[in-house]
C-alpha positions in Angstrom: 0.0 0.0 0.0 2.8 2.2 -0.3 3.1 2.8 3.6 4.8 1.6 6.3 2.8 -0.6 9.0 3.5 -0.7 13.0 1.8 -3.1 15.1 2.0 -3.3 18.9 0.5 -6.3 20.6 0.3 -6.6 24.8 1.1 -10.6 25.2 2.5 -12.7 27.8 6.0 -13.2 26.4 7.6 -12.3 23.4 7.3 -15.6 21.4 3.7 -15.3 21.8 3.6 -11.5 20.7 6.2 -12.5 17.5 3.4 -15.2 16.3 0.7 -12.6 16.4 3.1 -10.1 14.5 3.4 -12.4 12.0 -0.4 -13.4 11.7 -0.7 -9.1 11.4 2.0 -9.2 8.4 -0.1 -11.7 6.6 -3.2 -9.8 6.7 -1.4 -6.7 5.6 -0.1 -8.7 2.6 -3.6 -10.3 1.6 -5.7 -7.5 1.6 -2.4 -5.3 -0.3 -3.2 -8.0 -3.4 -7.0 -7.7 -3.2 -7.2 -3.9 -3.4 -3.5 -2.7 -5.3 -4.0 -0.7 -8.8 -0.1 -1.6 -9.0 -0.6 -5.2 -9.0 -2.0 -6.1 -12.4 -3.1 -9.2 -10.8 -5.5 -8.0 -8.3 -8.7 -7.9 -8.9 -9.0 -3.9 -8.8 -6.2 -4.0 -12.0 -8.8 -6.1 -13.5 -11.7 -4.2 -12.7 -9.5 -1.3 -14.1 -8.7 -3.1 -17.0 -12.0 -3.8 -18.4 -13.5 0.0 -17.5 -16.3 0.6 -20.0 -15.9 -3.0 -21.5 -17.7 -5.4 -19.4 -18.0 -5.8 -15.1 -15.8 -8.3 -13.2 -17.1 -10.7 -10.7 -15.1 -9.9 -7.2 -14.8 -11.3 -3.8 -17.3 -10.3 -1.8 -15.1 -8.3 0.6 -13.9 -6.0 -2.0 -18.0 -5.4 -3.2 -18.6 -4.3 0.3 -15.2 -2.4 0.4 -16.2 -0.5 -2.8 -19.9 -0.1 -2.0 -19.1 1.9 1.1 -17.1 3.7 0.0 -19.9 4.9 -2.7 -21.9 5.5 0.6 -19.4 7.7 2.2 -19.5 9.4 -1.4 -23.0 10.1 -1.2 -22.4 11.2 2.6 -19.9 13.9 1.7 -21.4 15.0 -1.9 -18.7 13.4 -3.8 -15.7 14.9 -1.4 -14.6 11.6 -1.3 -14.5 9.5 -4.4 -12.6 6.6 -5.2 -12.8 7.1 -9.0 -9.9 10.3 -8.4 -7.6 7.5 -9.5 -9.0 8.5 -13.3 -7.7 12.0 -12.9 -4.4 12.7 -15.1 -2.1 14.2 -12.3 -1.4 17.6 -13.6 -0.2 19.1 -10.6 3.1 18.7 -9.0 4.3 18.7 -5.7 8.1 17.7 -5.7 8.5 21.8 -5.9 8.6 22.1 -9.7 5.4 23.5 -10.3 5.3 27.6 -10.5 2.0 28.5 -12.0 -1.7 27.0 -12.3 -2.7 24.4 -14.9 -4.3 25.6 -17.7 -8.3 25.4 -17.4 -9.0 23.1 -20.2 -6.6 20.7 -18.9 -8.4 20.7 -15.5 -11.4 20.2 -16.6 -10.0 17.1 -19.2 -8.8 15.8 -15.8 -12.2 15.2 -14.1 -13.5 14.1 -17.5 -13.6 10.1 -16.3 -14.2 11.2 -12.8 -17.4 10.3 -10.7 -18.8 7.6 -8.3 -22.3 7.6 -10.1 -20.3 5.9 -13.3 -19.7 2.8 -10.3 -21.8 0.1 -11.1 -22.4 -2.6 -8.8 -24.4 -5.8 -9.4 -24.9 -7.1 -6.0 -26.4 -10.5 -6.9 -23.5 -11.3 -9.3 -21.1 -9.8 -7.4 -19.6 -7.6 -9.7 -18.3 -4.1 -10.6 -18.2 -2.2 -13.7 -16.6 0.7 -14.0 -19.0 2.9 -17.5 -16.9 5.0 -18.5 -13.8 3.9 -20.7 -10.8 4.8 -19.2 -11.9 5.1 -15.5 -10.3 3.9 -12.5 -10.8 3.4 -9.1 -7.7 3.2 -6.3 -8.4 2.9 -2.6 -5.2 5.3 -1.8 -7.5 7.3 0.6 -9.2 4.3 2.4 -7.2 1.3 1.6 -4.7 1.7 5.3 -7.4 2.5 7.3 -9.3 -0.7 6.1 -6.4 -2.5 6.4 -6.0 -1.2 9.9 -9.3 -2.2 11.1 -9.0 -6.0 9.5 -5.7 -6.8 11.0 -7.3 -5.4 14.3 -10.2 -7.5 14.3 -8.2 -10.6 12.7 -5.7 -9.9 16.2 -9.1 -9.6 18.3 -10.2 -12.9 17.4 -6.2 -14.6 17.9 -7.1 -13.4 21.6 -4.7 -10.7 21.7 -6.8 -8.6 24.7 -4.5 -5.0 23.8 -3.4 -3.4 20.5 -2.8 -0.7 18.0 -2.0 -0.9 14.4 -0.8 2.6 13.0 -0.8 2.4 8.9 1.5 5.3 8.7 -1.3 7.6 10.7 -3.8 5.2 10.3 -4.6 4.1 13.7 -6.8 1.8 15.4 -5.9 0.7 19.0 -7.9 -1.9 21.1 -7.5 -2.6 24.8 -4.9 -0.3 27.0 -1.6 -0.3 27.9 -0.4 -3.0 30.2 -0.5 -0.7 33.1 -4.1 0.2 32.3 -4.0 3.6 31.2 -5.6 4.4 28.0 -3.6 4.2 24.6 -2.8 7.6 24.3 -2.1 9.6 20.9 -0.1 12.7 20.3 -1.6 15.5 17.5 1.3 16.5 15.5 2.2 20.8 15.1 1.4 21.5 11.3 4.1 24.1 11.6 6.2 21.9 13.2 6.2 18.5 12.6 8.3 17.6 15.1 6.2 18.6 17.8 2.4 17.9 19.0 0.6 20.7 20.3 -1.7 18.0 22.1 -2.4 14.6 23.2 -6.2 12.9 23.4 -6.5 9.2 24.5 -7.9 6.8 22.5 -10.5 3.9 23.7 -11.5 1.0 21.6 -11.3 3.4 18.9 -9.6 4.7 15.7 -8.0 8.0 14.8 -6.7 9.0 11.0 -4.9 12.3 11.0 -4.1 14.0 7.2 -2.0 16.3 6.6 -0.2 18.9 3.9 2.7 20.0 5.8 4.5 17.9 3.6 3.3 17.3 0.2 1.9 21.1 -1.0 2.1 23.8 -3.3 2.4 27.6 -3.2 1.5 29.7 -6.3 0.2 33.0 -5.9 1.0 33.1 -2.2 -1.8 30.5 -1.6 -0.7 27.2 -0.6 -2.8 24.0 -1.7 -2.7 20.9 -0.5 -1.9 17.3 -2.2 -5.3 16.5 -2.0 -7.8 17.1 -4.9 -11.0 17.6 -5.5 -12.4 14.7 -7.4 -15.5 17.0 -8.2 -13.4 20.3 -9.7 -10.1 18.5 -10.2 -8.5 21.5 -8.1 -6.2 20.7 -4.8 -8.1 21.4 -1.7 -7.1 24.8 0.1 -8.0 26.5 3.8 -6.7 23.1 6.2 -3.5 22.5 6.5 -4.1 19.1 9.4 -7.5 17.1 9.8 -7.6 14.6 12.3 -10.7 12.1 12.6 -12.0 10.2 15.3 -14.5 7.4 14.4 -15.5 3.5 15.7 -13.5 2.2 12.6 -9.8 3.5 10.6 -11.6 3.2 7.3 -14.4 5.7 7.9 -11.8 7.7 9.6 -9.3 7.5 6.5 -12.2 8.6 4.1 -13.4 11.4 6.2 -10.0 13.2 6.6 -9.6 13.2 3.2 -13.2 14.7 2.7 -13.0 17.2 5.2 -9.8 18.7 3.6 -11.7 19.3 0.0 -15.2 20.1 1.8 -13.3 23.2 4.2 -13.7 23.8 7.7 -17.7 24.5 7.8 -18.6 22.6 5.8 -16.5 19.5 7.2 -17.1 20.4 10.8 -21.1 20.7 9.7 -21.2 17.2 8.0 -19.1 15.2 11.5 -21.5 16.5 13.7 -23.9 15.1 11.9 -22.3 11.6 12.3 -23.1 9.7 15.4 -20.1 8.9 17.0 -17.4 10.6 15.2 -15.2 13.6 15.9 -13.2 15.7 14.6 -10.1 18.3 15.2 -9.3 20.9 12.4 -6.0 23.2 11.7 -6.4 25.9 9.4 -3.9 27.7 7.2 -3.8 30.7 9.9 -2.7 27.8 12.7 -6.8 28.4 14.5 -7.4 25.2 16.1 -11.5 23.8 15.3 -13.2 21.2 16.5 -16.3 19.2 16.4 -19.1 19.0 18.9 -17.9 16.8 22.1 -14.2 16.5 21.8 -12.2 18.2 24.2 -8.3 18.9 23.9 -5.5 18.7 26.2 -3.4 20.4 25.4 0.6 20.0 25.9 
């Protein structure tokens, strides 16, 4: 998935702990060949593949995994689509890039772009992607998936305390060994090597997304990595969104949305969704946050 993977697992010794490490590694790799675009093997290469030519019968775990996240779609107004992997990538962010892409190209990237164009035949079990040329990539949903199977795969082993962190993808389980609550630290936008605050985390998962790292300034306006499948434009306004929600996946996907939907509008759509939170850093360094989350800070 392109990411590095840390698992922790509380055991009673550290043969015990190694075996469920292991059994973690294994999961990461089997659900890496289900859902990779890279892998011309898997079946969302093939799916890819046959785009506007005919639908492709799929496990049944990557239906499900595909037909939420068309409901998260419809939850954010198309924020979040899995279809961006159809856009050309016109913008740059290695540093090369000094002025805006022209408007016709822009619009040309979008073209193939849209979660409606995902059909899905539930009885057969298949997908079909209309339009010719579309793809889909699970690049802003895949780790926190991932994160939540190799949790509940670990759950079921009997390992009592956990957290799997897919490079900020976290989902923890359990507490530490001396009982206190897993505990994680919100990283400082404008200094990554810091965290301006630290929340514990209970049987729960957090996804934090940033563009302190991967970002663009033109015009003295900076935007971020992340693009709006909808205009084909990099979101602007957040520079750190970080999630709380029951699972990483819905976590993952939200982050992502609320960078491209903008403060209001974000904070507007988590209250709305029972049991998830959120805390937002704009491009000024104000600190927002949902209904029912309180910080403390360090």
């Amino acid at each position: 998935m392109g990411s590095g993977f840390e698992v922790t697992v509380v055991a009673k010794d550290s043969i015990a702990a190694a075996l469920y490490l292991d059994r973690a590694i294994q999961e990461i790799d089997r659900i890496e060949k289900l859902i990779s675009s890279w892998d011309s093997n898997s079946q969302t290469s093939k799916i890819n593949f046959n785009a506007g030519i005919q639908p492709v019968k799929v496990d049944r775990e990557l239906f499900d995994l595909i037909q939420r996240a068309i409901g998260i779609s419809k939850l954010t107004d198309g924020a979040f689509d899995i279809s961006y992997a159809s856009m050309d990538p016109i913008w740059k962010f290695d540093g090369s890039m000094q002025q805006m892409p022209a408007l016709e190209k822009i619009k040309a990237s979008v073209a193939k772009v849209g979660y409606r164009h995902i059909l899905l035949n539930e009885e057969a079990s298949t997908v079909f992607l209309k339009l010719r040329g579309m793809k889909i990539g699970f690049g802003a949903i895949g780790k926190g998936y991932a994160a939540d199977a190799v949790k509940n795969l670990l759950m079921k082993e009997g390992v009592v305390s956990g957290i799997v962190n897919a490079s900020g993808d976290m989902n923890t389980w359990g507490t530490q060994p001396s009982g206190v609550s897993w505990k994680v630290a919100i990283t400082n936008p404008l200094d990554k090597n810091k965290a301006f605050a630290l929340l514990p985390v209970n049987n729960n998962a957090v996804v934090t997304s940033g563009n302190y790292e991967k970002y663009v300034t033109i015009n003295k306006k900076r935007y971020a990595h992340i693009i709006d499948p909808r205009t084909g434009y990099p979101a602007s306004g957040i520079v750190s969104a970080t999630v709380f929600a029951p699972k990483a996946e819905l976590a993952d996907a939200l982050a992502t949305s609320i960078f491209v939907m903008g403060v209001e509008a974000g904070l507007d759509r988590i209250n709305q969704i029972p049991q998830v939170s959120c805390i937002l850093i704009d491009d000024t360094g104000k600190i927002h946050t949902s209904d029912h989350i309180e910080i403390d800070k360090l």
